[in-house]
N, C-alpha and C positions, 0 to 999 in steps of 0.2 A: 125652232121650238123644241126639236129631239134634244138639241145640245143644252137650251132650258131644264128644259124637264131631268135631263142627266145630272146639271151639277145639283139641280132646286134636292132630285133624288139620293143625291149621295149625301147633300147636307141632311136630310132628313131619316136616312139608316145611322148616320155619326151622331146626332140629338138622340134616338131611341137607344143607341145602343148605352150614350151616355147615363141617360133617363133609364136603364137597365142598372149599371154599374149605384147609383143614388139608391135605386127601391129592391135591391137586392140583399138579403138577409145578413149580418155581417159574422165575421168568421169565431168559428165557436170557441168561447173561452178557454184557456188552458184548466186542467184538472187542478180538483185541489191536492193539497201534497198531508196523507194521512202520514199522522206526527204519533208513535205512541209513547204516552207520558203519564207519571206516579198518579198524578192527578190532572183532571178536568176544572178550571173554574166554570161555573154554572153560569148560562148566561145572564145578562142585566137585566134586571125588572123592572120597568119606569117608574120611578117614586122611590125606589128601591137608594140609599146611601152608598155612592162611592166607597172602592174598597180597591185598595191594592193587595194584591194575591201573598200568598210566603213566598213562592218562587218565580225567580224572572223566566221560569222555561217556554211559558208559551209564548213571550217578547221575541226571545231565542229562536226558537221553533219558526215563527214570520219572518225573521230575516235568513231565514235559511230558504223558507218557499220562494219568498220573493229574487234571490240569486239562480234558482231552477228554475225560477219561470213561470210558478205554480200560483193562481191566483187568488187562492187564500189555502191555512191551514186547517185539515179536519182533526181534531183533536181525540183520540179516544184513549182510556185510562185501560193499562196495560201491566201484567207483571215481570218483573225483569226474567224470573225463569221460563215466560211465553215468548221471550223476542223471535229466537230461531223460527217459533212456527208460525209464529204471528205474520214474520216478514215471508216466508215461503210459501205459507199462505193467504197473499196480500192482505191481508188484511191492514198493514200498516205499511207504509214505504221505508219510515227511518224511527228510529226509536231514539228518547232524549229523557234519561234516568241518571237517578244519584245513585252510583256503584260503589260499591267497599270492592279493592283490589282483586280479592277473592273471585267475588263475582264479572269481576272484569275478565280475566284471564277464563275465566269459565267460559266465557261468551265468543273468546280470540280463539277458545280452542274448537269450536261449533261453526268455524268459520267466519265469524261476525268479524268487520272492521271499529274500532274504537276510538273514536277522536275527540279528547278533551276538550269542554269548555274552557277549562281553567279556572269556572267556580268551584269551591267546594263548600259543601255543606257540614257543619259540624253542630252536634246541639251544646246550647250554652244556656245556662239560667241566670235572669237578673230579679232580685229583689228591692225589698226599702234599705238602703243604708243601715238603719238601725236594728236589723234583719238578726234571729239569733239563728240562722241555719248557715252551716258551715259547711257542711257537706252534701253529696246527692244522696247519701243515705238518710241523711236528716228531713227529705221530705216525705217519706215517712207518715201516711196521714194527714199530711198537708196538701191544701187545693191548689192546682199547677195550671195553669193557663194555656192553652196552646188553641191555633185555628186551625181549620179544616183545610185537608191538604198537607200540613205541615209532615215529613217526616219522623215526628217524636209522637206523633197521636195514637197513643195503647201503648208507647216503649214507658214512659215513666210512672206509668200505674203499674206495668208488670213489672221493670226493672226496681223500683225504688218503693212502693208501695205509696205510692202519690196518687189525691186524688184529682183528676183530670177533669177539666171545665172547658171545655173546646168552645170557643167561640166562630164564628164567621171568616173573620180575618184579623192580620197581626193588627193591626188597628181596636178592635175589639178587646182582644188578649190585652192588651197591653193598656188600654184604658181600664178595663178589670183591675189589674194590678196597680194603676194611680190612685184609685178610686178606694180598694180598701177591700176586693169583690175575690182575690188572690193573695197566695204567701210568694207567688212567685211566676216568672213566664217564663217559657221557651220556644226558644227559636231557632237561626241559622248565627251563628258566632259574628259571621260574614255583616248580617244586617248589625245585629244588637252592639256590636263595636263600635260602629259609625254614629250611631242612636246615642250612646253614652257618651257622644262627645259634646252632645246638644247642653247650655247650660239647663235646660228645663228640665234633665233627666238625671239634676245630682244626686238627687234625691232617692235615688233606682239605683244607684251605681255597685251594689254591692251583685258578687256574681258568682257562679261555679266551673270550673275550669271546663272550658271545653270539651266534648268526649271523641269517641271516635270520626275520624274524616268520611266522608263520600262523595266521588270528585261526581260532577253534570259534564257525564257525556254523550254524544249520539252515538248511535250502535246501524249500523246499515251494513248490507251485503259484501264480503269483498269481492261477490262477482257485479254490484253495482257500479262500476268504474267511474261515470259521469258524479252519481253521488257522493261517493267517498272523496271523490278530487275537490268537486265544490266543497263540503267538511272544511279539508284541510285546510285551502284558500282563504273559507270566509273566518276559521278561528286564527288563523295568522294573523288577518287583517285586526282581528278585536287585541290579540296579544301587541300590534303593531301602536295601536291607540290607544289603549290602556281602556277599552271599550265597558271591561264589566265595571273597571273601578265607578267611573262614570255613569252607570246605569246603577250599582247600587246606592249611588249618592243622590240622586234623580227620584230611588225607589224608597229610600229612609226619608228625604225628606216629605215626601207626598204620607208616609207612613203619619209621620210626626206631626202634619198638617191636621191630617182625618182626625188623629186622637186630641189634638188642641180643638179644633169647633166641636166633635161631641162633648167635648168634656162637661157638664154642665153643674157638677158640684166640685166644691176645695177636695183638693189631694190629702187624705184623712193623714191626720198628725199623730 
């Protein structure tokens, strides 16, 4: 009976302890990994119209958490001459900003590490074909398109004397401008190139030479060593793939989409 009762015993501490391991709380999530960036998109509203953003940074931004380990990103909208303090005082882990060279080297000498997407962002304007504006000066009093977020929003009303019509997203903008609602949009050179290739946009194809560059890079500690190394790792990998070509072909076409189902009147002649 003792030697019963011993094994009956030991089976029934190995079911508890198992029955312990089952209803035991499971192990707590990793942190999210705060991203700070030019802009936030706001989140979805149910009902609310699909929209694809100006910039792929927060797409960026996820696959960077997701290589740390971090199980999602907190996104908060940040200035590039806050990074140093931002980061030192956590407020943000890695920052992921469109930098003029300028401001890059300003950041490298603050200690910061600087590791290229390899987008850049450059503003470009496209019109109707039969467009009489020839130059960025010539918008001038004329209504210019751009969505929220974009980095040209308040540069071509103060730079050009253009009147600015911010829409929601380049979807928006850009159905403004089929529509007859604009003289002209702007955007990232990068998207609107790819967009003019659409036969539906012959119509749009006239344009203004690009203006100055601003490369997307992330900006993190160089005493972050784990971070800066994954950095360089995961933009090898997209340089390896040709990663952003492909995301912005993925991101015009979804553009192109939104503005074909709103569209709901002829493209004024």
């Amino acid at each position: 009976m003792k030697r019963m009762f011993s094994v009956f015993g030991c089976a029934a501490l190995v079911l508890a302890s198992v029955g312990l391991l089952w209803t035991s709380e499971p192990e707590a999530q990793a942190t999210p990994l705060a991203v700070g960036l030019n802009y936030v998109v706001p989140p979805f509203v149910p009902g609310a119209k699909p929209r694809t953003p100006e910039s792929p940074d927060e797409t960026l931004a996820a696959q960077l958490a997701e290589k740390l380990g971090a199980k999602e990103v907190d996104a908060r909208r940040i200035s590039a001459g806050s990074v140093p303090a931002d980061i030192a005082k956590g407020e943000v882990d890695i920052a992921l900003l469109p930098l003029s060279s300028g401001r890059q080297q300003a950041l490298s000498d603050a200690g910061m590490a600087i590791v290229p997407t390899g987008y850049v962002a450059r503003p470009m304007a496209i019109m109707r074909s039969d467009t009489d504006i020839k130059s960025w000066e010539q918008l001038k009093g004329r209504t210019v398109c751009l969505s929220e977020g974009g980095l040209y929003t308040g540069h071509i009303a103060s730079q050009y004397g253009a009147v600015e019509l911010v829409k929601r997203a380049p979807a928006d903008s850009l159905l403004a401008l089929r529509t007859g609602g604009c003289d002209a949009a702007v955007h990232d050179a990068y998207m609107l190139n790819t967009l003019l290739a659409y036969p539906e946009w012959k119509k749009f194809s006239a344009t203004l030479p690009p203006g100055p560059k601003r490369d997307l890079v992330f900006v993190a500690s160089r005493d972050n060593a784990k971070a800066v190394a994954a950095l360089h790792s995961l933009t090898r990998g997209w340089r390896g793939k040709h990663y952003l070509d492909e995301l912005n072909e993925t991101r015009v076409r979804d553009i192109a989409f939104e503005v074909y189902l709103d569209q709901e009147v002829p493209d004024c002649h």
